[in-house]
C-alpha positions in Angstrom: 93.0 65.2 54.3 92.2 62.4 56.3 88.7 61.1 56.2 85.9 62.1 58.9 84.3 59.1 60.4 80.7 59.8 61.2 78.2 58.4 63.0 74.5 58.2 62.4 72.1 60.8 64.3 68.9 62.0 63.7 68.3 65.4 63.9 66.0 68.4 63.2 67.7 70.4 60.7 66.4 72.8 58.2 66.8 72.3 54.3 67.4 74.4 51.7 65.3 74.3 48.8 66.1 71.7 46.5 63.1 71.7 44.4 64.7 71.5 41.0 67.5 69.4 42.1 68.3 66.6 39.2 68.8 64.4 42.0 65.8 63.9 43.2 64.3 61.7 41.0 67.0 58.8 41.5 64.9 57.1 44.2 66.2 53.3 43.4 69.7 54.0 45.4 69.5 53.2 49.2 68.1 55.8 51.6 71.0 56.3 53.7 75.1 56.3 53.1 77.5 56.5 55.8 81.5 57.5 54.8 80.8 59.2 51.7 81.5 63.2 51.1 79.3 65.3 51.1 78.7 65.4 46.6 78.8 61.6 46.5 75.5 61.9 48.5 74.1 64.2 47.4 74.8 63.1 43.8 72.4 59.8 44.9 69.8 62.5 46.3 70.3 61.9 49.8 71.1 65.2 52.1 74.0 64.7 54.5 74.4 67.1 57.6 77.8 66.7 59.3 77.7 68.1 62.8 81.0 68.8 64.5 81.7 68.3 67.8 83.5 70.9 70.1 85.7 68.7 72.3 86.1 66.3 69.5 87.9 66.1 65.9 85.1 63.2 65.0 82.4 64.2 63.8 78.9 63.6 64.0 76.7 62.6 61.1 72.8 62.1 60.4 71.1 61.5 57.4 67.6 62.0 57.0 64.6 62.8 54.7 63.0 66.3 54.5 59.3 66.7 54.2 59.4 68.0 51.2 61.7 65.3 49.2 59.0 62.9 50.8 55.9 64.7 49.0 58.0 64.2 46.0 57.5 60.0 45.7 55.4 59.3 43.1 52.3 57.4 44.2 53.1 54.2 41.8 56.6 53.3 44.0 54.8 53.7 47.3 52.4 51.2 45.9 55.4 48.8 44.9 56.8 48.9 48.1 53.6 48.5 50.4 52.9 45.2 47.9 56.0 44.1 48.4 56.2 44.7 52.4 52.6 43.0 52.3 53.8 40.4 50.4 56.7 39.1 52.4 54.4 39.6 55.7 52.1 37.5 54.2 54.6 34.7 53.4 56.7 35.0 56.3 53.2 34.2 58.7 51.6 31.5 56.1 55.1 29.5 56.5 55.3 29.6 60.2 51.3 28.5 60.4 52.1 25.9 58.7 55.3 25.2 60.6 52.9 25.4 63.4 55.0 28.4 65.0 52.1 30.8 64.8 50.6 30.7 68.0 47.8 33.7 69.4 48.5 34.7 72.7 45.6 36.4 74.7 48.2 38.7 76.1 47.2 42.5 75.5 45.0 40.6 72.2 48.8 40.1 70.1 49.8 37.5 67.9 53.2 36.1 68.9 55.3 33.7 67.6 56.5 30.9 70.8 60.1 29.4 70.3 60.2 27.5 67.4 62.3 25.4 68.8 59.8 24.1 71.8 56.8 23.7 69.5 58.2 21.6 67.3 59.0 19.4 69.5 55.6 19.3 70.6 54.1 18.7 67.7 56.7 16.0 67.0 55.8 14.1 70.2 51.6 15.0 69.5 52.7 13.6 65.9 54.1 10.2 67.3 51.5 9.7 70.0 49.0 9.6 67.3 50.8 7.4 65.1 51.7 4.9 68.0 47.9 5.3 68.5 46.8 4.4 64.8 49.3 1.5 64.7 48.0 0.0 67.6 44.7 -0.2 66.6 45.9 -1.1 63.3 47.8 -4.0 65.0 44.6 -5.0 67.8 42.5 -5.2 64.0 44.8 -7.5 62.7 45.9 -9.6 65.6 42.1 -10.1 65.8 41.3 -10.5 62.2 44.2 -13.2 61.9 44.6 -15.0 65.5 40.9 -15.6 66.2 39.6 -18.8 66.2 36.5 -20.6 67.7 36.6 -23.6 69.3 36.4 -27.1 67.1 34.9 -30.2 68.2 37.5 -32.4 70.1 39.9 -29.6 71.6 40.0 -29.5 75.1 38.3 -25.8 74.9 35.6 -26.8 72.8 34.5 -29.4 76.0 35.0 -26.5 78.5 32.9 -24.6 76.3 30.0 -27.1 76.3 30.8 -28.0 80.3 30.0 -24.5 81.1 27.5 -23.6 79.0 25.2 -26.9 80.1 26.5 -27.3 83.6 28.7 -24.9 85.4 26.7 -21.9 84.1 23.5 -23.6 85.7 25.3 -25.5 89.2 27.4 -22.7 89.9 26.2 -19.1 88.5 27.8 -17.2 91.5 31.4 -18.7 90.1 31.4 -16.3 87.1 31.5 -13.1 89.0 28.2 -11.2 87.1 30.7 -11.6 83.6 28.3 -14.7 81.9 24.8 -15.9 82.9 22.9 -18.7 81.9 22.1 -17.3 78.6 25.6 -16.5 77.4 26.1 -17.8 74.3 29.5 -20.4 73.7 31.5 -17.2 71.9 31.0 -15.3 75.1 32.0 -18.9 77.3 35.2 -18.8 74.9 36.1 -15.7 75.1 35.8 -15.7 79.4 37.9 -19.0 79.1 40.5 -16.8 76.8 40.6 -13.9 79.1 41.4 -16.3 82.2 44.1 -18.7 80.6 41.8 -21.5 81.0 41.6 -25.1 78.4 43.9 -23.4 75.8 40.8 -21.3 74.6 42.1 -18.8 72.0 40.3 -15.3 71.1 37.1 -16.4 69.9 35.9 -14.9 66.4 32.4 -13.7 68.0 29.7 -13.6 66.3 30.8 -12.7 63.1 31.1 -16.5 62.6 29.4 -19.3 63.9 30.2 -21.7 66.2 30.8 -24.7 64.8 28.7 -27.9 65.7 30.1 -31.4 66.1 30.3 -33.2 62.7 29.3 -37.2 63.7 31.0 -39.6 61.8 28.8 -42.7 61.2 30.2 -46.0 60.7 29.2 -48.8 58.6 25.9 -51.2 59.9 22.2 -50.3 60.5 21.1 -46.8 59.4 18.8 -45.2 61.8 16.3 -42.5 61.8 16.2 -40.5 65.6 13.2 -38.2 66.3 11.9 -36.5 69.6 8.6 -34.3 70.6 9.8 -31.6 72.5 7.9 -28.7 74.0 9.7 -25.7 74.9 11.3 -25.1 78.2 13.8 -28.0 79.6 13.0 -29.8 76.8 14.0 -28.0 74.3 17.0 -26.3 76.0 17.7 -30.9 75.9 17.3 -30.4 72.2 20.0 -27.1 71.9 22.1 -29.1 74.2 22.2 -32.7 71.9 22.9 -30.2 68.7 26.0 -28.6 70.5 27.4 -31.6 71.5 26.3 -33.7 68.8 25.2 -36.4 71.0 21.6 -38.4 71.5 19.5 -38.3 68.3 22.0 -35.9 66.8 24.3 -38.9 66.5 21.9 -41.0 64.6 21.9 -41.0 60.6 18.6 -39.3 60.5 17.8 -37.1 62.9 14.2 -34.5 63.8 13.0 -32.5 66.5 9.1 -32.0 66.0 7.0 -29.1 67.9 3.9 -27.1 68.0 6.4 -24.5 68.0 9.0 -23.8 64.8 12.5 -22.7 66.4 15.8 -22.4 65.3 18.4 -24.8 66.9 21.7 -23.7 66.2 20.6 -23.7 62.2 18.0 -26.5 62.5 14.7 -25.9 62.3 11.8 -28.0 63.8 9.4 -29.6 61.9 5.6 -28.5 63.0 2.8 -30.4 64.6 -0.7 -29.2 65.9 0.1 -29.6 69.3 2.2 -31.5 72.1 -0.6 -31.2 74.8 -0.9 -34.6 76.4 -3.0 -35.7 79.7 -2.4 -38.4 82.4 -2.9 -41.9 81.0 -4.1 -45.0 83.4 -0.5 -46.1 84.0 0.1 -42.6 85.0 2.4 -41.8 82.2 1.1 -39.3 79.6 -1.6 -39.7 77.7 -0.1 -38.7 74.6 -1.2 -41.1 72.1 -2.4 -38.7 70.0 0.6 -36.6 69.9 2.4 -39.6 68.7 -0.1 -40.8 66.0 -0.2 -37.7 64.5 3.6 -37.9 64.9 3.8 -40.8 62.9 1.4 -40.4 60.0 3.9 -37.0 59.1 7.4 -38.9 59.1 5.1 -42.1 57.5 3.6 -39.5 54.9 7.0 -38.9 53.3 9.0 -41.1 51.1 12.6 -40.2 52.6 12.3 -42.7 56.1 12.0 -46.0 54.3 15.7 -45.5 53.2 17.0 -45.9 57.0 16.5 -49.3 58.6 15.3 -48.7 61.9 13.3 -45.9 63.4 13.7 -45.0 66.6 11.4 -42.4 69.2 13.5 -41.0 72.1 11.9 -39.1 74.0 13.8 -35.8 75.7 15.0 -37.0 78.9 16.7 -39.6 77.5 20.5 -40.1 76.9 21.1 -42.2 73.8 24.0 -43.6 72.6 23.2 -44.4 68.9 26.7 -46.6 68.2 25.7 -48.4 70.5 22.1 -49.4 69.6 23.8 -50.5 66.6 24.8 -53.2 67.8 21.8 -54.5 69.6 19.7 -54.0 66.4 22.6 -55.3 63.4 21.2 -58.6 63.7 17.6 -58.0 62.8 17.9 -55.7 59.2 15.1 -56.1 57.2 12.9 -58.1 59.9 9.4 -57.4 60.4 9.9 -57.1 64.5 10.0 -54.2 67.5 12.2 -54.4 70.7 11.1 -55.1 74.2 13.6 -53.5 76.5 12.1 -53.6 80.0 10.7 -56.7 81.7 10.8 -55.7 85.4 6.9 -56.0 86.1 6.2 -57.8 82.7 7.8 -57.9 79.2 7.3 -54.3 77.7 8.9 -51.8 75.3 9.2 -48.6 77.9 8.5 -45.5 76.0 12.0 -43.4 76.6 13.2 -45.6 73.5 11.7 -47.5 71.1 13.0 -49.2 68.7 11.4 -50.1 64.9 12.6 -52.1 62.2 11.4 -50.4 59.0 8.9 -52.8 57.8 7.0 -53.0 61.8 5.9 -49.2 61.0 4.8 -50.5 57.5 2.7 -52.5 58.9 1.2 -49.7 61.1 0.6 -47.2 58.3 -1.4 -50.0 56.4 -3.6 -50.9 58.8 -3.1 -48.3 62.0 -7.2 -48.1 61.6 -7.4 -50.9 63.1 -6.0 -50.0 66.1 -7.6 -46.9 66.8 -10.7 -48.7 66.3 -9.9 -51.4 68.6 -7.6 -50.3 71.2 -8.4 -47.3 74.0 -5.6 -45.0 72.7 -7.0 -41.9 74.3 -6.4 -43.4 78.1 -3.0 -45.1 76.9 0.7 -43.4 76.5 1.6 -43.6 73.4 4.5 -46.5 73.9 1.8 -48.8 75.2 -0.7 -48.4 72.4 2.2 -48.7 69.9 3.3 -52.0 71.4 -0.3 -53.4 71.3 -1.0 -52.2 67.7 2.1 -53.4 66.5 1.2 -57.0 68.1 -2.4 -57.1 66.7 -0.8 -56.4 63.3 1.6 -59.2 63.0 5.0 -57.5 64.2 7.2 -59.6 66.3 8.3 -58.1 69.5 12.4 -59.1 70.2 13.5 -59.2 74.3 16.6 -56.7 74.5 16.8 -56.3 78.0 20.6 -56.6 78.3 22.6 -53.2 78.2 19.4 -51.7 76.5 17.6 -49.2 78.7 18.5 -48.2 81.8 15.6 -46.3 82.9 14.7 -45.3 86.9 11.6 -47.3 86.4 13.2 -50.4 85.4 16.8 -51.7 86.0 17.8 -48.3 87.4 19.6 -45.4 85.7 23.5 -46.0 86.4 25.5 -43.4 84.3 28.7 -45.0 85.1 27.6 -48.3 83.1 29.8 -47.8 79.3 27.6 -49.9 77.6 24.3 -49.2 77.9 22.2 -48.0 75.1 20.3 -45.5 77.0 19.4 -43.8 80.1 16.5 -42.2 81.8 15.0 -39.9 83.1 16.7 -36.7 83.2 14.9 -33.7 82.4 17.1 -31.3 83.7 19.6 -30.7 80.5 22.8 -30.5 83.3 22.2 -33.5 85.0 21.9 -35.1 81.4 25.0 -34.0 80.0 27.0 -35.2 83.6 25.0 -38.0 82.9 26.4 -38.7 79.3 30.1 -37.9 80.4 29.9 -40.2 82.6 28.6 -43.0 80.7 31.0 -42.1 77.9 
């Protein structure tokens, strides 16, 4: 006969009592069979009830389970099967967490799964954003680490450094737009220069490095000792300016700033004295004789300045140009003298530079009692009681007055003159460093 296709139905049907069926106990064969007679099934313990339509030869079929062949698992499959329906559950949701496919929607409290498709693209894109992110700043550390570099002495940003640290920042403050001020240090100058594409300035390697100051070379002749008494204020911002540039008694051989106050000037430290206080002598220059003898008994009290041939005091406010005192002194090494370099009212040695050959101040510390015994120091300035000391002891006085010092007092203070040793005065540290660009 030919065979009876069925189709699946559920349905209510009563059972007959199978209790002791054999079949019962095969529970590993599937649950339900479709196109098999009616003994195959039940030979694999499954109860088929066909149901035969009235207008039609097909027939229909459902297969189900009764109550009681239910009752009859045993407790240890049900077990098996619940662990392993956990068990998938369990891997099936840890994958797609981890796939990032598990999202919770607050949508009647569910979990849901989004498209799969969508959020991993998202998380792609989240995925390259961060790395662009990291290799950016990966890059900025290393373009910084390897392409910063502070100015050196003789590039053309290294003078715009300096020109706007000692003069723009004090003529024009209004020109930097609130971005530097008079304190800004030369990293912060560089790096403004940097930022507006201006002297070639590269990125400057702040302050994790310091900025360099200007290495002097010295040539061959006279070896000279520089030293100035500065008090702080426009003074000593004279004293930071020399050591950035390198310039006045920074240029000498020898070089020392002394003070009442111990400061650090870009890694040189002054040497200590009591005190810079000074009056009003009877010339109407400081009295600051004392100062100054005191001054000279220290640097006279050590063994190192007899190695230098000529010692020279400049005071502040005066621009010197050590290479080229050289050459007014090369004549007179090892000579027992001093140099007059003023002789407008009468010959005199003016005290914004003064010049000593090594054995004239060996003279003074062998017999400087004598002068302050002799001479009214205490209404004098210091360059006036020198020169008469220095006479009463024997010391020959030489006439520079050529191309020596061009101070406002005497001969006038002409920056644009090249080869003048020295001008003065300027106290305010811009108009000395115009000063000294000029005259260079």
């Amino acid at each position: 006969a030919r065979p009876v296709q069925l189709k699946p139905k559920v349905e209510t049907t009563a059972m007959p009592d199978v209790t002791n069926s054999p079949h019962v106990e095969d529970l590993e064969t599937p649950i339900c069979s479709f196109g098999l007679d009616v003994d195959d099934r039940n030979n694999r313990g499954v109860r088929s009830v066909a149901i035969a339509s009235s207008d039609s030869d097909e027939a229909e079929s459902a297969t189900f389970f009764s109550p009681w062949m239910a009752s009859q698992f045993s407790v240890r499959k049900v077990a098996q099967a619940s662990g392993l329906f956990l068990l998938a559950a369990t891997l099936v949701f840890a994958v797609a967490d981890h796939q990032g496919l598990l999202t919770f929607g607050a949508t009647h409290g569910k979990t849901t799964l989004s498209d799969s498709g969508a959020i991993a693209k998202a998380h792609e894109a989240k995925g390259t954003k961060v790395n662009a992110s990291h290799t950016h700043k990966t890059k900025e550390k290393e373009a910084e680490k390897e392409e910063c570099s502070n100015a050196v002495p003789g590039d053309p940003c290294y003078g715009a450094v300096l020109w706007h640290k000692w003069i723009g920042l004090i003529e024009q403050p209004y020109a930097y737009d609130g971005n530097l001020t008079r304190e800004s240090d030369r990293h912060n100058i560089q790096s403004w220069l940097h930022e507006k594409g201006r002297s070639g300035c590269p990125r400057p390697c702040k302050e994790s490095i310091a900025y360099p100051i200007p290495k002097v070379a010295h040539p061959g002749g006279p070896q000279i000792y520089c030293f100035s008494v500065a008090r702080t204020g426009p003074e000593m911002d004279s004293m930071f300016m020399q050591r950035q540039t390198g310039t006045g008694i920074f240029a000498c051989n020898g070089y020392d700033v002394y003070s009442d106050h111990e400061i650090d000037i870009d890694g040189y430290k002054t040497k200590l004295i009591p005190s810079t206080a000074a009056g009003v002598s009877v010339d109407r220059t400081a009295a600051n004789s004392q100062v100054f003898m005191k001054t000279w008994m220290y640097i006279l009290g050590s063994h190192w300045w007899y190695k230098y041939d000529f010692l020279a005091k400049v005071d502040p406010d005066a621009i010197l140009f050590p290479e080229r005192l050289r050459g007014h002194v090369a004549a007179h090494v090892g000579q027992n003298v001093f140099f007059l370099n003023c002789a407008v009212h009468a010959p005199a040695m003016y005290g914004a530079v003064e010049v000593f050959a090594k054995s004239a101040l060996g003279a003074y510390q062998a017999a400087h009692g004598r002068c302050e015994q002799s001479l009214p120091f205490w209404s004098w300035g210091e360059d006036r009681f020198m020169q008469e000391c220095l006479k009463m002891l024997g010391v020959i006085p030489i006439p520079d007055y050529t191309e020596n010092v061009r101070d406002a007092r005497c001969w006038g203070s002409d920056c644009g003159n090249k080869g003048a040793v020295a001008f003065h005065p300027f106290k305010a540290v811009n108009g000395w460093y115009r000063c000294y660009l000029a005259s260079q």
